[in-house]
C-alpha positions as CSV (number, residue, x, y, z in Angstrom):
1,X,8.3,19.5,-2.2
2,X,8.2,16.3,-0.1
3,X,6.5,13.6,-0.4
4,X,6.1,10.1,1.2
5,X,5.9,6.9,-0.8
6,X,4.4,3.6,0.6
7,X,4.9,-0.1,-1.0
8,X,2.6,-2.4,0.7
9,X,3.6,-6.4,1.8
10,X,7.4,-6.1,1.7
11,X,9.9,-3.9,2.5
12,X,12.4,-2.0,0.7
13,X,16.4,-1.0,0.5
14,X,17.0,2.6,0.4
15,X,20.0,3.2,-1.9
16,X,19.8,6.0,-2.5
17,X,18.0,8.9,0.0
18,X,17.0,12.2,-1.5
19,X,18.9,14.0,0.9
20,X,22.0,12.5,0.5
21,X,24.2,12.5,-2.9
22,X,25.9,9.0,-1.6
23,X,24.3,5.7,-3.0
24,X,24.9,2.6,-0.3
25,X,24.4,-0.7,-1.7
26,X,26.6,-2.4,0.5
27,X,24.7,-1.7,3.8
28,X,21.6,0.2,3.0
29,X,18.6,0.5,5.5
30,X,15.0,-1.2,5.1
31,X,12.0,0.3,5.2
32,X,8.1,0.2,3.9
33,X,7.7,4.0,3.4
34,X,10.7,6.4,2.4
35,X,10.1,10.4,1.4
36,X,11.0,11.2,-1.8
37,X,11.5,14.4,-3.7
38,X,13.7,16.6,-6.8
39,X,16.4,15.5,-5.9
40,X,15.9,11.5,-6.6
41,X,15.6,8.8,-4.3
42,X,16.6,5.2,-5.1
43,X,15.2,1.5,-3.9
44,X,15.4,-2.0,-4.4
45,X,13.1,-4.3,-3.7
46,X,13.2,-8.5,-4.3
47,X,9.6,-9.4,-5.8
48,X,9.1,-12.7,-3.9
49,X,6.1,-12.2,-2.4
50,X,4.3,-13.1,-5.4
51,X,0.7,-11.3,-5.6
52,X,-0.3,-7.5,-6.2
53,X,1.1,-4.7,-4.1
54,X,-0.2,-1.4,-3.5
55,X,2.5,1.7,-4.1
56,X,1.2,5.1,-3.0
57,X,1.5,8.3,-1.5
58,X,0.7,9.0,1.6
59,X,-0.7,12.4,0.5
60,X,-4.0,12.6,-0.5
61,X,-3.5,14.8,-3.8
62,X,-0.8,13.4,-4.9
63,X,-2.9,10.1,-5.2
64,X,-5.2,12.1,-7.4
65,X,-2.3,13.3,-9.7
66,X,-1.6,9.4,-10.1
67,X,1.0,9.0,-8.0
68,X,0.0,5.7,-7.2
69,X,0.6,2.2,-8.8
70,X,0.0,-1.7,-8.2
71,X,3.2,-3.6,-8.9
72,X,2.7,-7.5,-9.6
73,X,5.5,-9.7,-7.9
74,X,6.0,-12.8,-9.5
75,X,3.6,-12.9,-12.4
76,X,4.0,-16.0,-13.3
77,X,3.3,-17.2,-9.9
78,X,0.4,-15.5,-9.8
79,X,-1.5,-16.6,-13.1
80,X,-1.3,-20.1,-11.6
81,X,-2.6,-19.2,-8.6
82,X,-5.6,-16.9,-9.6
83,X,-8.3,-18.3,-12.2
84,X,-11.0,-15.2,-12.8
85,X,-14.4,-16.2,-13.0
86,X,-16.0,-14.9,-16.6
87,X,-18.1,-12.2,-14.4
88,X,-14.5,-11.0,-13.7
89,X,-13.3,-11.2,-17.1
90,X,-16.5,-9.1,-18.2
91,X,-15.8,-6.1,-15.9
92,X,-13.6,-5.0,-18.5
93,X,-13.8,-4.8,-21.9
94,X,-11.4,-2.3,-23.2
95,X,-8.4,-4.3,-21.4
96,X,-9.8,-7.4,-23.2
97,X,-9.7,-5.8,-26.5
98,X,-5.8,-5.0,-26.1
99,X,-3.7,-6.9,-28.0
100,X,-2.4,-9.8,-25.5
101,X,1.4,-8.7,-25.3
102,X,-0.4,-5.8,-23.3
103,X,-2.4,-7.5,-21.3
């Protein structure tokens, strides 16, 4: 089976396509969305666009089955940028119980 993987506010390099055995990292093409599937697909993507980034299927039940992620670009960025409110920090209380290395 096929599916179709989005990554939102930057595009990609397709290294590797699952259709293809060959890998280019010399030349490889750009794109926001790329089908993936058993046989393995590869990307590469620069995280300079610091903030959070959606990456999803395009497939409704493979978002149920968790095929779907947020990827943070430039964390470090980020925490300077962002100061949460302490109604924010309240909305979750088992993430502020973790130890902070997995915060």
């Amino acid at each position: 089976m096929k599916i179709a993987l989005h990554l939102h506010g930057m595009n990609f390099q397709v290294i590797k396509s699952m259709s293809s055995p060959n890998s280019d990292t010399v030349n490889p093409i750009h794109h926001d969305t790329v089908t993936v599937g058993g046989s393995g697909t590869m990307i590469h993507f620069n995280t300079n666009n610091a903030r959070s980034w959606f990456f999803h299927c395009h497939i409704f039940w493979p978002k149920q089955a968790g095929l779907t992620t947020v990827m943070l670009a430039d964390p470090a960025t980020v925490q300077m940028a962002v100061h949460p409110s302490q109604a924010w920090e309240a909305l979750c209380p088992v993430y502020n119980a973790l130890p902070e290395e997995l915060q």
